[in-house]
Residue, then its C-alpha position, 0 to 999 in steps of 0.5 A: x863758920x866755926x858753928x858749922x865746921x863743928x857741926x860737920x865734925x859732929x856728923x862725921x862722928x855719928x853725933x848728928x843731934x849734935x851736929x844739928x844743934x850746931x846747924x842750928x847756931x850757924x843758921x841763926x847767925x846767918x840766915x842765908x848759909x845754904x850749905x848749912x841747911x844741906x847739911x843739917x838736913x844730912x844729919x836728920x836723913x841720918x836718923x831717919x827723919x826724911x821729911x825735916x832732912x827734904x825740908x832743910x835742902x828745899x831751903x837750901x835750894x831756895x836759897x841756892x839754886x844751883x846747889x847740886x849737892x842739896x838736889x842729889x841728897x834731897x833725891x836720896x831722901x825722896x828715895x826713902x820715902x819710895x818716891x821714886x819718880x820725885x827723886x830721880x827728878x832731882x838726880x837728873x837736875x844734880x847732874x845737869x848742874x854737875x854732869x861728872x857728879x858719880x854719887x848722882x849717878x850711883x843714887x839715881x841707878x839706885x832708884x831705877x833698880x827700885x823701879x825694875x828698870x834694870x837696864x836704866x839703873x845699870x848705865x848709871x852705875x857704868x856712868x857713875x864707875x866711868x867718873x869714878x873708877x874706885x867707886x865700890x858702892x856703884x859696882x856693889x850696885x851693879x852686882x845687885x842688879x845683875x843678881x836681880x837678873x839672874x846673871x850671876x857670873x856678871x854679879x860676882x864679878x862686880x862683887x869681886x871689883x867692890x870688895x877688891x876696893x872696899x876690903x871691909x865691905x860686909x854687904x859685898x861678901x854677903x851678897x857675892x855669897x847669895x850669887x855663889x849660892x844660887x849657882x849651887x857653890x855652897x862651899x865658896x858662899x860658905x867662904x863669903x859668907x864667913x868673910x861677911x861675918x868676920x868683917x861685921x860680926x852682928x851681921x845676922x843676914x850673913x848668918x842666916x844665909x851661911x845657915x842655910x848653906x850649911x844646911x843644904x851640906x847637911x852640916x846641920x849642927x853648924x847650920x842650927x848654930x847660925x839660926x840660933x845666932x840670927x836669933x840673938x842678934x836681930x829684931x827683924x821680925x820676918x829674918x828671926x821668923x825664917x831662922x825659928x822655920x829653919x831651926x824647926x826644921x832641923x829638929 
């Protein structure tokens, strides 16, 4: 026990290699431990390594077959992988097991957006919300959908409810910033855009778009001065590829 608890301290620090390294000591001296697997199967989602993440929660559900959390993080994994279908099977199994469970919810409106099913996902996201009322991430969610519909009153809205639960919530100010700016509001995407940035500094996506709206208000020299930031923070090769287009173009 005193393996695993430290193995989850490790992770809730971002130290997962060695949270796993304590998994592993708390699986050797208890082979049956299902929730240690689950979580050192977090760990390797964590760092990207999806396939060993799915391998520890399989033998957590072998173990422990009406574990709800190891289907719902097996679904996010498989999700990843864009193995929709297969993750929104083991969304639908976490919920059967645990019908109030809004993380499954969220995840699974999650993959149905990834599918184009719109209408699917945004239920899940109000299943999710109705569970949960403080859950940011699922409003965040439905913002994203509504954008991706071209509502994008119903977009800020949602935008407007995540980042009045998660002050700090960088992708929420940025995204809020890409409706306003399909409605032509350049000036209020600016003022979001501006928030994004002040909240994650090396956000090069906000800089990005706060260039382009700078752009289009003719302020050329501070939009050329995101681009060139874009440049010195991301390794994104198609982002620094629009920024080096941008940049041209204001020469």
């Amino acid at each position: 026990m005193a393996y695993y608890n430290r193995g989850n301290a490790y992770g809730e620090q971002g130290k997962y290699q060695r949270a796993i390294a304590d998994f592993d000591r708390a699986i050797a001296l208890k082979p049956d431990y299902a929730e240690a697997y689950n979580n050192r199967g977090l760990a390797y989602a964590n760092l990207g390594q999806y396939q060993r993440a799915i391998a520890d929660y399989e033998r957590a559900i072998a173990l422990q077959p009406n574990l709800a959390v190891a289907y719902n993080n097996r679904g996010t994994a498989c999700a990843y992988l864009s193995q929709y279908q297969r993750a929104i099977a083991d969304f639908d199994r976490a919920i059967a097991l645990q019908p109030d469970y809004a993380a499954a919810y969220n995840n699974r409106g999650n993959a149905y957006a990834d599918l184009n099913q719109y209408q699917r996902a945004i239920a899940d996201y109000d299943q999710a919300i109705a569970f949960k009322p403080d859950f940011a991430e699922a409003y965040y969610n439905l913002g994203n959908v509504y954008a991706k519909q071209g509502r994008y009153e119903g977009a800020i809205a949602n935008y407007d409810r995540a980042t009045a639960l998660k002050p700090n919530y960088a992708k929420a100010y940025n995204n809020r910033g890409n409706a306003y700016y399909k409605q032509g509001q350049y000036e209020r995407a600016i003022a979001d855009y501006d928030q994004a940035i002040s909240t994650k500094p090396d956000f090069a996506e906000a800089y990005n778009n706060r260039g382009r709206a700078y752009k289009l208000l003719g302020e050329r020299a501070k939009a050329a001065a995101d681009f060139r930031k874009v440049l010195e923070l991301s390794k994104d090769a198609v982002l620094r590829e629009k920024a080096e287009k941008e940049l041209k173009g204001l020469e």
